[in-house]
C-alpha positions in Angstrom: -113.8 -2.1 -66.4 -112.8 -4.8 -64.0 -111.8 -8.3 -65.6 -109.5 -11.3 -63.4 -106.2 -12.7 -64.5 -105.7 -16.5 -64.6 -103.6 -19.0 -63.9 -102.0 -21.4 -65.8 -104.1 -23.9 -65.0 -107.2 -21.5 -65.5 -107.9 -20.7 -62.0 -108.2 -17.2 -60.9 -105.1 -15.1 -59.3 -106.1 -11.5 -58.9 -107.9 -8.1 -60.7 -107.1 -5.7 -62.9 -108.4 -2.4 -64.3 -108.5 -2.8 -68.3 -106.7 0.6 -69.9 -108.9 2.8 -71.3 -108.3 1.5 -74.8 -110.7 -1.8 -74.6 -113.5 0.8 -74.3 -113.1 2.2 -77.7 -115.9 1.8 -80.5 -115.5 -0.8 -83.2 -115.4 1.3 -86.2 -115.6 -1.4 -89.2 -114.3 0.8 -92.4 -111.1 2.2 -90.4 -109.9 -1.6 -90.0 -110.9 -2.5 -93.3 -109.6 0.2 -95.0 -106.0 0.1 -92.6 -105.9 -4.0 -93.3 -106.0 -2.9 -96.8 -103.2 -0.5 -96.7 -101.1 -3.1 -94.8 -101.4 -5.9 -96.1 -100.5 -3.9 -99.7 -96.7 -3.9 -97.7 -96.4 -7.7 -98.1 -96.8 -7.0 -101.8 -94.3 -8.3 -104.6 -93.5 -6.2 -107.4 -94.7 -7.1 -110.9 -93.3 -6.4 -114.7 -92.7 -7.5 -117.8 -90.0 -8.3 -120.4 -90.0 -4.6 -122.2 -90.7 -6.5 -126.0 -92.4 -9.7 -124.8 -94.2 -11.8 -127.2 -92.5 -9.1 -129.9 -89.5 -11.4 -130.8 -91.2 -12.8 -133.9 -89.9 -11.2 -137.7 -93.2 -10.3 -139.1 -94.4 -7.4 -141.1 -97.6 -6.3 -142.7 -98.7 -7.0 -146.5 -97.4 -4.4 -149.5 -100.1 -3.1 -149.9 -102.0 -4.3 -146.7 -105.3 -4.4 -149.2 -106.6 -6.5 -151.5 -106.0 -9.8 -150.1 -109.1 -11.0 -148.4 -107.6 -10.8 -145.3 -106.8 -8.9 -142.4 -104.0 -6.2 -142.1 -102.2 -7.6 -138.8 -98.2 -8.3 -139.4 -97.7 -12.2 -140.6 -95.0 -13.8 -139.4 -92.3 -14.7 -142.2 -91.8 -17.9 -144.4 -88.7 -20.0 -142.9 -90.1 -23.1 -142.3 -90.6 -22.4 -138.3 -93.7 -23.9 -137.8 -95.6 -20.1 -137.8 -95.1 -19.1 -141.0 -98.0 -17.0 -142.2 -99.6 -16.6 -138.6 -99.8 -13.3 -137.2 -97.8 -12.2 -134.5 -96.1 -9.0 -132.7 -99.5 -7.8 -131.6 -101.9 -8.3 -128.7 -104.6 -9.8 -130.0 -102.9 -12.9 -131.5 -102.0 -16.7 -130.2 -98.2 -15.5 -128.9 -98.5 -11.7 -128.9 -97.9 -9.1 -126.0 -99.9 -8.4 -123.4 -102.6 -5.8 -124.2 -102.2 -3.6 -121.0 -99.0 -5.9 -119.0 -98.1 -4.5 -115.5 -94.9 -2.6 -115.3 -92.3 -2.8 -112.0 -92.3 1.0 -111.2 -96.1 1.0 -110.3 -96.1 2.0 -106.8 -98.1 -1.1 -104.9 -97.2 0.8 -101.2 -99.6 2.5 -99.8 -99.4 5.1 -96.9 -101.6 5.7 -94.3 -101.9 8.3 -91.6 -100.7 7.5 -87.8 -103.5 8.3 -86.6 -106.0 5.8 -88.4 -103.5 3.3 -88.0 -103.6 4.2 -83.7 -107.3 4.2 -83.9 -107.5 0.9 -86.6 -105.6 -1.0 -84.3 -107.5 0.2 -80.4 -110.7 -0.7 -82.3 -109.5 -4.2 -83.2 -108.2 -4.8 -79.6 -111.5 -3.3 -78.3 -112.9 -6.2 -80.2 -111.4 -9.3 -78.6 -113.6 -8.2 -74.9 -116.8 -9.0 -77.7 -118.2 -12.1 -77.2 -120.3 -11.1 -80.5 -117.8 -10.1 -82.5 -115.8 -13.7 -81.6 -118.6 -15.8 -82.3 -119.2 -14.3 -85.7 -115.7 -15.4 -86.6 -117.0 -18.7 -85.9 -114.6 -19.1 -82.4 -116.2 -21.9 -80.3 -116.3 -19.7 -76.8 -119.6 -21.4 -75.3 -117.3 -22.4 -72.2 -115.1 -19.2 -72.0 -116.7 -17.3 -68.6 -114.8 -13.5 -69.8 -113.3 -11.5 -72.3 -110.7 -10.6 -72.6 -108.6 -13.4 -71.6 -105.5 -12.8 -69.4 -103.4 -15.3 -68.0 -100.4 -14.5 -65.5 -96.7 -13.4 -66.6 -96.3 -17.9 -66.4 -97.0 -17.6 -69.9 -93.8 -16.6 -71.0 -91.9 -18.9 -69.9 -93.8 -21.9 -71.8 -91.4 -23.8 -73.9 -93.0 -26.8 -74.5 -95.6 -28.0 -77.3 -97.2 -30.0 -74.3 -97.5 -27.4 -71.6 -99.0 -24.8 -74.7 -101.8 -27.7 -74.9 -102.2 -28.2 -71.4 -102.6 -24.5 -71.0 -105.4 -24.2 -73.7 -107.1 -27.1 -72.3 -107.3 -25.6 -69.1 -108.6 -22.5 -70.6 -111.9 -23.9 -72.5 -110.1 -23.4 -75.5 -109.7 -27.0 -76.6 -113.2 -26.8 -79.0 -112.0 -24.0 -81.1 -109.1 -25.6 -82.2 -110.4 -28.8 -82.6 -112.9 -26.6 -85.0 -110.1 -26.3 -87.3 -109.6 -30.4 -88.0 -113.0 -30.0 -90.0 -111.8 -28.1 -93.2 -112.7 -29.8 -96.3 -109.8 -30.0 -98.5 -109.9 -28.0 -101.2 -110.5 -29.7 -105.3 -108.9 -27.8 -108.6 -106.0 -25.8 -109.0 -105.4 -25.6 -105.3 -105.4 -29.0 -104.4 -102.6 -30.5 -107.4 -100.2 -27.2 -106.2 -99.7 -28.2 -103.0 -103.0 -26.5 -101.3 -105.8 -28.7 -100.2 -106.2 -27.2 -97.0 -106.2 -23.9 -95.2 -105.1 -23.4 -92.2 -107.4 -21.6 -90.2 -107.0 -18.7 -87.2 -107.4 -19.9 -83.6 -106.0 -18.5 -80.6 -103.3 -15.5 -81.0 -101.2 -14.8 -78.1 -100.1 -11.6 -77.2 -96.9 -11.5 -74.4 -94.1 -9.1 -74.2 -91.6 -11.9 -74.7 -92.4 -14.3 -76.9 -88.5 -16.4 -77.3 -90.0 -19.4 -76.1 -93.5 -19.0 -76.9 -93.0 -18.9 -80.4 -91.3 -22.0 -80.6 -93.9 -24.3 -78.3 -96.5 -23.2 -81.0 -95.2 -23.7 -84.0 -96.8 -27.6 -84.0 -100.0 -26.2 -83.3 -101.9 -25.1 -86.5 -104.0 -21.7 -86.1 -102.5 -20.7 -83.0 -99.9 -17.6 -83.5 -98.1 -15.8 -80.8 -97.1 -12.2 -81.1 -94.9 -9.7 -79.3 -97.1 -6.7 -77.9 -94.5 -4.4 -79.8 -94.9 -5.9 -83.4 -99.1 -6.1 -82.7 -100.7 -5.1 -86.2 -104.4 -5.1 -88.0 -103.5 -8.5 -89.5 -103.2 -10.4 -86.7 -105.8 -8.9 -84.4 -108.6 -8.8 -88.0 -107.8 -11.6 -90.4 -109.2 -10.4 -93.5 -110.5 -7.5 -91.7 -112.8 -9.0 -89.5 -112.4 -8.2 -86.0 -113.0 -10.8 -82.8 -110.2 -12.7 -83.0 -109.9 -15.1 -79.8 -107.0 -13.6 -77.9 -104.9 -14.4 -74.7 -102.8 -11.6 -73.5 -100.4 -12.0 -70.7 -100.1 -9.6 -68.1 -96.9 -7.9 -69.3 -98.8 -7.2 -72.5 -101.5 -5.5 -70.8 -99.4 -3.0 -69.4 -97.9 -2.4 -72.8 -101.3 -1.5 -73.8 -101.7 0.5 -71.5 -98.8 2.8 -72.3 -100.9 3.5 -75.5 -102.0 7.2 -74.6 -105.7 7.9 -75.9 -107.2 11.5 -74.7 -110.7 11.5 -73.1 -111.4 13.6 -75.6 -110.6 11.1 -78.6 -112.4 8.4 -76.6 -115.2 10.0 -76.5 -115.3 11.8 -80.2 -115.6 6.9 -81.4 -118.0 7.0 -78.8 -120.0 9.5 -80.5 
């Protein structure tokens, strides 16, 4: 499959062959199930103080019958304000955690190299879709082809300006414009700090991104990433795949260094 490189200023420059790699099937479940495994890397480890909410001095009654009451351990008398309560238990105003998580749980999970290699062709097979970026809700009505790929000029971008100038002249100004109508959030989320989200845009994929990174970083929703550190989560945000990529031509021929048999090619295609 035959696509065009662009320019800078959006015009076209030349041809080139797409690797084998943008042909492969979209396979749903092996993104999903590798954006799981991945994302369960970012994952902070959990625990609990080993006699939490068991500090208290309480004891069952001698006997425990006969009282009217229930057997639970009451707190002592010593004029603390809890006296009588019960306590030491889980099912009390104080107590310990029923079931509390412990720190040697093991929260990383593994995953074979091969679903990971196939997770992450499918998700960059995804982004020549013009479905699959339009049910992410991109705004692509004036984007002419998929995928997008804009000359080597890319990388040497070091301004916010030029980064804006650039998308403009792609067609791309409506989809990030699409991001200024988030409602801000009400409840928890808005008094800590959260009212908003910020949304996914454009991700840009070069094989250098020193000064890329930095021209971006006042643009919200648009990410750049090096074609080495490429994973599920920024080609499928929350596993969905279509996210509206640029890649530069450098990155393509990273891609296509990514060796896929006919014979696996054809075994998604089936």
């Amino acid at each position: 499959m035959k696509t065009t490189i662009l320019s800078a200023t959006g015009e076209v420059e030349n041809e080139i062959e797409l690797p084998k790699i943008f042909s492969i099937v979209v396979n749903h479940k092996l993104i999903h199930k590798v954006f799981t495994n991945i994302s369960s890397h970012q994952f902070q480890k959990q625990g609990r103080h080993a006699t939490a909410g068991m500090d208290v001095s309480a004891s069952t009654l001698n006997p425990p019958t006969g009282h009217g009451q229930s057997r639970v351990a009451r707190i002592h008398s010593g004029g603390g304000g809890r006296q009588g309560q019960a306590g030491g238990i889980a099912s009390v105003r104080g107590g310990r955690q029923a079931h509390p998580p412990i720190s040697k749980k093991i929260i990383y999970k593994k995953l074979n190299k091969k679903e990971i290699k196939y997770a992450l062709g499918s998700a960059i097979a995804a982004t020549t879709s013009r479905f699959y970026i339009k049910k992410r809700g991109h705004k692509i009505d004036k984007i002419k082809q998929l995928p997008i790929i804009v000359s080597n000029t890319i990388e040497t971008l070091s301004k916010t300006s030029e980064i804006k100038s650039l998308i403009s002249n792609l067609n791309l100004t409506a989809d990030l414009d699409r991001l200024k109508k988030r409602k801000v959030r009400t409840g928890k989320p808005s008094y800590r700090g959260r009212k908003k989200k910020v949304g996914k845009s454009v991700l840009i994929i070069t094989a250098n991104t020193e000064k890329l990174s930095k021209a971006c970083n006042a643009l919200p929703g648009v990410d750049v990433r090096s074609v080495h550190d490429l994973n599920i989560i920024d080609l499928a945000p929350g596993s969905q795949v279509g996210r509206l990529t640029i890649y530069s031509k450098n990155a393509i021929d990273e891609i296509a260094r990514i060796k896929f048999t006919k014979l696996e090619i054809l075994e998604k295609v089936l």
